[in-house]
Phi, psi and omega in degrees: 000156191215143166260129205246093145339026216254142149331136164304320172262020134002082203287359177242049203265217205261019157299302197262318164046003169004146149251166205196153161262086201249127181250168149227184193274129186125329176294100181276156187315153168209177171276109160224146144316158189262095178223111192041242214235031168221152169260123177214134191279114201289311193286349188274306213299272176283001174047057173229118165286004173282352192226023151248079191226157149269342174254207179233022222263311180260009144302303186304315230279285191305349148083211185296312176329307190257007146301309213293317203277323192289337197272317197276304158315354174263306163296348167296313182298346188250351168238057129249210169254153180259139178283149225274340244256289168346312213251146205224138165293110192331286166336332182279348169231178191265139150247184186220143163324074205326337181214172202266115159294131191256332171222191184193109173247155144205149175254241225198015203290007132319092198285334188280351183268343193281327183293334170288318172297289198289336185279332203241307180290319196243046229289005182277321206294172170242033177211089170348307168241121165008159172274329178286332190288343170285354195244353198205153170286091162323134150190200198195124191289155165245201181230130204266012172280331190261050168244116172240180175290167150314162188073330172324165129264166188241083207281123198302130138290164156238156178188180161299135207204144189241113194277154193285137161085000169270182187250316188226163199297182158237147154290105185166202190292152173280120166266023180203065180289115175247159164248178134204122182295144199157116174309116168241172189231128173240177205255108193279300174239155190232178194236130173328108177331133198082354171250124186261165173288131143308152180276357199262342199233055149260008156283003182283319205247317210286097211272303184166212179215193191185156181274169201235127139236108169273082160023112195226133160289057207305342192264310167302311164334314188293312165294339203243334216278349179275126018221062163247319182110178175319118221203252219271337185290344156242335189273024153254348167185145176237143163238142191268193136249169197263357159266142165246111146267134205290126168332324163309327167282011209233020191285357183259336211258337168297131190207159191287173184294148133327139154349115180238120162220134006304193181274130179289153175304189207287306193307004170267320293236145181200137124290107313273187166315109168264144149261204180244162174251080186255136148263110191251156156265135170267113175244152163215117203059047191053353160277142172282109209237335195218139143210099194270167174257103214298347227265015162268037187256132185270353196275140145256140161337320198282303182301339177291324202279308202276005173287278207295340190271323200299336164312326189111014166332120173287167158231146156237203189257135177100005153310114169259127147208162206264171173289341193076177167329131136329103150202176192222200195291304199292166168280318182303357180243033177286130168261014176225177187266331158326300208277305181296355183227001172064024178119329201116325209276349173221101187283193181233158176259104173263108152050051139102005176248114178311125163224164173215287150286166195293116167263192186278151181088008186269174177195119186248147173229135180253128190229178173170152184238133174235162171276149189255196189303167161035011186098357180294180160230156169226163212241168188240340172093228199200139150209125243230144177209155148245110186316123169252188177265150200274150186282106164262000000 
C-alpha cells in the first residue's frame, strides 16, 4: 500500500478525479483516474469490475445515482492508501479514446464566433447573424468514427474546393486547414425516442466533459456547405482530450449565461441558463496564440441536450456534442484561425513567422482550466494534434 501525495493546487487534485482510459505494456486498456501526476487504477482501487471495461460507456450507462456514489468513494480512497498494484505514473501509459462515440452532433453556441463568420462570409448583410440564431442552438450532425484521442495525428484532407475567381472546382488537398477550439459534452444516460430532455434535467443525463478540436476545411467547407451545411470539411477528424472530467466537479464552475434576447420558447427556458466559466488556450507550434472564454457562450449545455432532444430525437450513452468554436469579443480569445487571421487577410506571427492557416507538420494543442472547489482550479489535460501531408 502506498499513500499518494498531490498538492492541494493540484490541477488533478481530489476536486477534480477525471476518468480515462489507460493500458500499460502487456496490458488491456482498463478505467482509472487522473490524481496529480499519477493514473490509478479504477477496478483495483475500488474492487469493481465494471471498470476493467476499455471504455468508460458502461460505467455511464448506469447513471446519476451511481456516478454520484463512485466519485465520493473514489475521493474517499484516495485520500487514504492505495494498493501499490493501482498506481501508474502518468508517463508510464498509454491513453485511449475514454468512451465508445456512439453519435456526435455539434453546434454553433458562440454569438462572438457566430458573428465573426457572417462578418467574413456575408460581409453585404446588414446583420451577422441568421434570423434563426437567437431563438435556437444552431448545430450539425458529424461522424462520430472521425473522433479521435489527443495525439492522434491528422492527415490533411482532400477534397472539392472552388479557387477565387474560377468557375468550376478542383480536386485536391485543403489549403485552408483549420481548428476550432470547443467543449463537448457527453451523454451518460440517454432518452427514449419520443421523450424529450428537459433543459431543468441535464444533469440526470450529462456524464461530462472534455476539449473538443473540431478540424475544419475551410476551402472545402465552403464549396460544399450551401445550402446543406458541413459534410466532407469536417468530418475528417475531431480531436477529444483523454480526461473526462465529470460534470460534478465543475460545479463551482457554473456561472449564467449572457442576456438571451429575444426570450426563448418555453422548452429553452432555465432560471438561470448556466454556463461553465472554463478558460481555454490555444497553442500552436508551442507557442500560445488564442484564449478564448468558454463562460461568453450564449447557448447552454443544458439548452443544447434539450434543443437536440426536443424533436423526440434518442440520445444514448456515449453521445457527444459539441459547443461549436469557443470565442470571445477581442481577437486574442477568437478559437479558429478563420476568425484569428480575419480570413487570412490578417496574419498572425507563430514562432517568428506570418502565418494563417495550418501547414503540414504543424502542431496544435488545446489546454484549459476552471474553478474548482474551495478556490482550487482543475485542469482538462489536453488536446493536441498534428498535421500530417495529404494522402495522394
Amino acid at each position: 500500500m502506498t499513500r499518494l501525495s498531490v498538492p492541494e493546487d493540484d490541477l488533478f487534485g481530489l476536486t477534480n478525479l477525471p476518468y480515462g482510459v489507460y493500458s500499460v505494456p502487456g496490458r488491456s486498456p482498463r478505467v482509472g483516474t487522473r490524481f496529480g501526476d499519477f493514473v490509478v487504477d479504477l477496478c483495483l482501487l475500488l474492487d469493481d469490475p465494471t471498470f476493467a471495461a476499455p471504455s468508460l460507456n458502461p460505467f455511464m450507462a448506469q447513471g446519476r445515482g451511481r456516478w454520484d456514489d463512485v466519485r465520493s468513494r473514489l475521493r474517499s480512497a484516495l485520500s487514504g492508501d492505495v494498493p501499490d498494484e493501482a498506481v501508474h505514473a502518468v508517463s508510464d501509459v498509454t491513453l485511449h479514446l475514454p468512451f465508445e462515440v456512439a453519435d456526435y452532433v455539434d453546434f454553433y453556441a458562440s454569438e462572438h464566433h457566430a458573428s465573426n463568420l457572417g462578418r467574413l462570409f456575408r460581409p453585404d448583410s446588414p446583420e451577422p447573424l441568421m434570423p434563426n440564431w437567437k431563438h435556437l442552438p444552431v448545430g450539425y450532425h458529424g461522424r462520430s468514427a472521425s473522433v479521435v484521442v489527443s495525439g492522434t495525428d491528422i492527415v490533411r484532407p482532400s477534397g472539392q474546393r472552388l479557387p477565387a475567381g474560377a468557375t468550376a472546382p478542383v480536386f485536391g488537398p485543403s489549403t485552408r486547414l483549420d481548428i476550432e477550439a470547443e467543449v463537448g459534452f457527453i451523454v451518460g444516460r440517454g432518452n427514449p425516442m419520443g421523450s424529450p430532455i428537459p433543459a431543468s434535467s441535464a444533469d440526470d443525463h450529462l456524464f461530462g466533459v472534455v476539449l473538443f478540436n473540431d478540424w475544419s476545411a475551410r476551402d472545402i467547407q465552403a464549396w460544399e456547405y450551401v445550402p446543406l451545411g458541413p459534410n466532407l470539411g469536417k468530418s475528417f477528424a475531431s480531436t477529444v482530450s483523454p480526461w473526462v472530467v465529470p460534470l460534478a466537479a465543475l460545479d463551482a464552475a457554473r456561472v449564467p449565461v449572457p442576456p438571451q434576447a429575444p426570450s426563448v420558447l418555453p422548452y429553452l427556458e432555465m432560471s438561470p441558463p448556466w454556463g461553465l466559466d472554463i478558460s481555454l488556450e490555444v497553442e500552436w507550434n508551442g507557442e500560445v496564440v488564442s484564449r478564448p472564454p468558454y463562460a461568453a457562450m450564449y447557448w447552454s449545455p443544458a439548452q443544447m441536450l434539450a434543443h437536440l432532444t426536443v424533436n423526440g430525437a434518442p440520445t444514448r450513452t456515449g453521445d457527444l456534442f459539441a459547443s461549436g468554436t469557443v470565442s470571445g469579443p477581442s481577437r486574442h480569445e477568437r478559437g479558429a484561425f478563420i476568425e484569428l487571421t480575419w480570413g487570412g487577410s490578417e496574419p498572425v506571427t507563430v514562432a517568428g513567422r506570418s502565418r494563417t492557416f495550418l501547414e503540414d507538420g504543424d502542431e496544435v494543442v488545446l489546454r484549459a482550466t476552471a474553478p474548482g472547489v474551495g478556490g482550487t482550479r482543475i485542469g482538462f489535460g489536453e488536446a493536441r494534434g498534428r498535421i500530417l501531408p495529404a494522402v495522394h
